[in-house]
Structures are given as structure tokens and as C-alpha cells.
C-alpha positions, -999 to 999 in steps of 0.1 A, spaced: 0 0 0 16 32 -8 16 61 14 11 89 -4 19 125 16 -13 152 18 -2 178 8 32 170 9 35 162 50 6 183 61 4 172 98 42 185 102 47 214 82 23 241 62 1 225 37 9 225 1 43 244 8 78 239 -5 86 227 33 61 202 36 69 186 2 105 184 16 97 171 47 75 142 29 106 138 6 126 132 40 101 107 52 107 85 20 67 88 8 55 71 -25 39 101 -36 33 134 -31 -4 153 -35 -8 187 -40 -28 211 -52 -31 235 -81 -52 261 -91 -51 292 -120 -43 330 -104 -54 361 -119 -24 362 -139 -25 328 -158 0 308 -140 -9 273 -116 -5 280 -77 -5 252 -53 -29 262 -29 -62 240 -20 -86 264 -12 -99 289 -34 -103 317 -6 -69 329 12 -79 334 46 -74 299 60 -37 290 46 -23 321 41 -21 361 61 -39 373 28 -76 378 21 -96 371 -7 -101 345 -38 -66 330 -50 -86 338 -89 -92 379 -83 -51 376 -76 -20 379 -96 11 359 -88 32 390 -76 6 402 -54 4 361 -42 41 361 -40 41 387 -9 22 370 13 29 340 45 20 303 36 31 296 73 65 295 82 76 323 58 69 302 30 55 310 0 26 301 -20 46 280 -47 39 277 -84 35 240 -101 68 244 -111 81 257 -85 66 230 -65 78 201 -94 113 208 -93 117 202 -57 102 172 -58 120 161 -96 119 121 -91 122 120 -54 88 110 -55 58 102 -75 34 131 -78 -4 130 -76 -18 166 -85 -51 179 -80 -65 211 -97 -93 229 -82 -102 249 -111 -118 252 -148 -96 260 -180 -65 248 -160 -59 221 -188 -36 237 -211 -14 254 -188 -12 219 -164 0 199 -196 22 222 -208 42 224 -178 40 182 -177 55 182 -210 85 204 -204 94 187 -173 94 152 -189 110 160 -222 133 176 -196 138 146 -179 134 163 -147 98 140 -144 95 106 -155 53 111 -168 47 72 -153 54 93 -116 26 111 -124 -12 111 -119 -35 142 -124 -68 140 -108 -99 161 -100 -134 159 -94 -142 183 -122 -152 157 -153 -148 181 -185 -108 193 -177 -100 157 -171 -115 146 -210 -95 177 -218 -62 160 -206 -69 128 -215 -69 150 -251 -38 165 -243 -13 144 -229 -30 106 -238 -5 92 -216 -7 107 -184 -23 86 -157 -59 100 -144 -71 96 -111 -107 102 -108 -125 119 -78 -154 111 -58 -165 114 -22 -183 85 -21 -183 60 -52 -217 65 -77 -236 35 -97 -218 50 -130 -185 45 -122 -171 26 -145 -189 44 -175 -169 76 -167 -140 60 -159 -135 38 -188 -143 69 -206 -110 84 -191 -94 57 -195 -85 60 -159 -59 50 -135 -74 49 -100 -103 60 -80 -97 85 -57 -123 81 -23 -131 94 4 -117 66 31 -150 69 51 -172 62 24 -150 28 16 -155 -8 23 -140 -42 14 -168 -49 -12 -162 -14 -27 -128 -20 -30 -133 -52 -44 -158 -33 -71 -133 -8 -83 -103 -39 -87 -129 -61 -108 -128 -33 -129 -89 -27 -132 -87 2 -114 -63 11 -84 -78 23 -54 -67 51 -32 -81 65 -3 -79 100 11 -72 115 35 -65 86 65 -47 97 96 -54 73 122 -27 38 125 -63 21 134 -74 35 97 -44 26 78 -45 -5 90 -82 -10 76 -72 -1 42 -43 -25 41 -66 -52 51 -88 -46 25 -63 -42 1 -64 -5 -9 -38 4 -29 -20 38 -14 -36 60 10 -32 102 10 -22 112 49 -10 140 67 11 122 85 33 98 65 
């Protein structure tokens, strides 16, 4: 089962910051999540919410905001709200990288950057998986960058699963870890997809998963 580090090591260090993605470097995860999202002035920030107030000293949506004015302010820990690649060359191939975005018309932009870092070599694109709940930017990847793995989002799993991820031509299914069970699981494997399970602190949790046989697990506390 692979642990796969919340927002880089959330529990320990500022979510979604170049400091927490070290720190989950230093604790040897499998993969790294993280978040990304489009500012004011077109580039991808990692930063979950789409309001400032809780991660950040700044106020306001992250979209009415351009990266300089982002730039200035506190993250926690005097860090910085990172850019994608900002945020993909510290973690290079150190890890496997599971990225989220939060937003609409974020396609382009999220596979451009994929392609320079792999044609760089600084990314291997088989340590990668892009996932989201938002449907129509994923078919849009899928366009763009055929290969890329797609993890699909859900809270809780629906009927039509498979149907729209077939369609994708997913790689996993992305759940929430209290909406799981063995037979779920089981469900999603029949099919050929991987299974991982967000976001699972407890060792009394962990353990759960690994017994029935999901496949990495996002925590804040790898």
C-alpha cells in the first residue's frame, strides 16, 4: 500500500508548501499530493482552497489575484505560495506526484508544464497522476497528454463508475476513506482500477485499508 503524503507532509509542516513537500521527501513517501489552481495572472499555484484566509495572512479568492501580489504574502513558516513548477522541481523524481487542480480552463497550462518537465527529464510522466473531481478538464487531458495517468475523484463511489472512468481511460479512483468498504474496493479492482483512499490519519485506519487491500492512501502524517 503506498503512502502517499497530503499535501506534501501536512500534519508537520504548512500544507501545500515547498517545506512540507520536503519534509515528505525526508520521510521517503511514495507520492506526493498537492494542489493546483489558476491566479489572476494565468500561471498554476499550489494552494487548495480557493479563498486565502485559512492558509495564508492574505484575504480574498486566490482567482481575483495575480502571482506577484500572491508572492508577498505568508503560507506559514515564511513560505510562500509555490507555483506547479516551482513546486515540481523540488520534488524532480524523489517521489511520485499526484496533482489535483481545483479549477476550470487549467488544462492547457497543467499539460504544458508536464510536458516540459518530462522531455526535460526532470519527471518521469509514469510518476505522475492528475486527478480532480471536475469531469470536463479531465477529458481535456486525456486529449492533451494521452498518456498521463488520471485519477478520478469522488466522495463517495456512484452507480456509473465505471462508465466515466472507462471513458477516461482511468488509473485509480480517488475516495473518500470513510465512504469505503472491502466490497467497494473489491468493485473498483474487478474493474482494473487502483484504489486510493484520502485523507487517512489514524494507525487504526491505515490498517483497515491495508486489510482490504487498498492500494496507497493520502495522509497528513506519512
Amino acid at each position: 500500500m503506498l503512502t502517499i503524503g497530503h499535501r506534501g507532509a501536512a500534519g508537520y509542516e504548512p500544507e501545500n508548501t515547498l517545506l512540507s513537500f520536503r519534509k515528505a521527501i525526508d520521510l521517503k513517501v511514495d507520492m506526493i499530493e498537492f494542489d493546483v489552481q489558476l491566479c489572476k495572472s494565468g500561471e498554476a499555484v499550489v494552494i487548495h482552497d480557493y479563498i486565502l484566509n485559512r492558509t495564508t495572512n492574505g484575504h480574498g479568492f486566490v482567482a481575483d489575484k495575480t502571482l506577484v501580489e500572491l508572492l508577498k504574502l505568508d503560507a506559514g513558516k515564511e513560505q510562500a505560495i509555490p507555483t506547479l513548477q516551482e513546486s515540481l522541481e523540488v520534488i524532480g523524481n524523489k517521489a511520485s506526484v499526484n496533482i489535483e487542480f481545483k479549477c476550470r480552463s487549467i488544462a492547457a497550462e497543467l499539460c504544458r508544464t508536464l510536458n516540459y518537465f518530462t522531455e526535460k527529464g526532470i519527471l518521469h510522466l509514469k510518476n505522475i497522476v492528475v486527478s480532480s473531481f471536475i469531469l470536463d478538464e479531465l477529458l481535456i487531458i486525456r486529449e492533451l497528454l494521452p498518456s498521463v495517468k488520471i485519477g478520478l475523484l469522488f466522495e463517495e463511489l456512484p452507480e456509473e463508475f465505471d462508465a466515466v472512468a472507462s471513458q477516461l481511460q482511468a488509473f485509480s479512483i480517488n475516495l473518500n476513506f470513510n465512504f469505503l468498504s472491502k466490497d467497494i474496493v473489491d468493485r473498483i479492482h474487478a474493474k482494473g482500477y487502483k484504489v486510493y483512499a484520502y485523507t487517512v490519519n489514524k494507525q487504526s485506519d491505515k490498517e483497515r485499508m491495508e486489510t482490504w487491500g487498498v492500494d496507497g492512501i493520502f495522509t497528513d502524517f506519512p
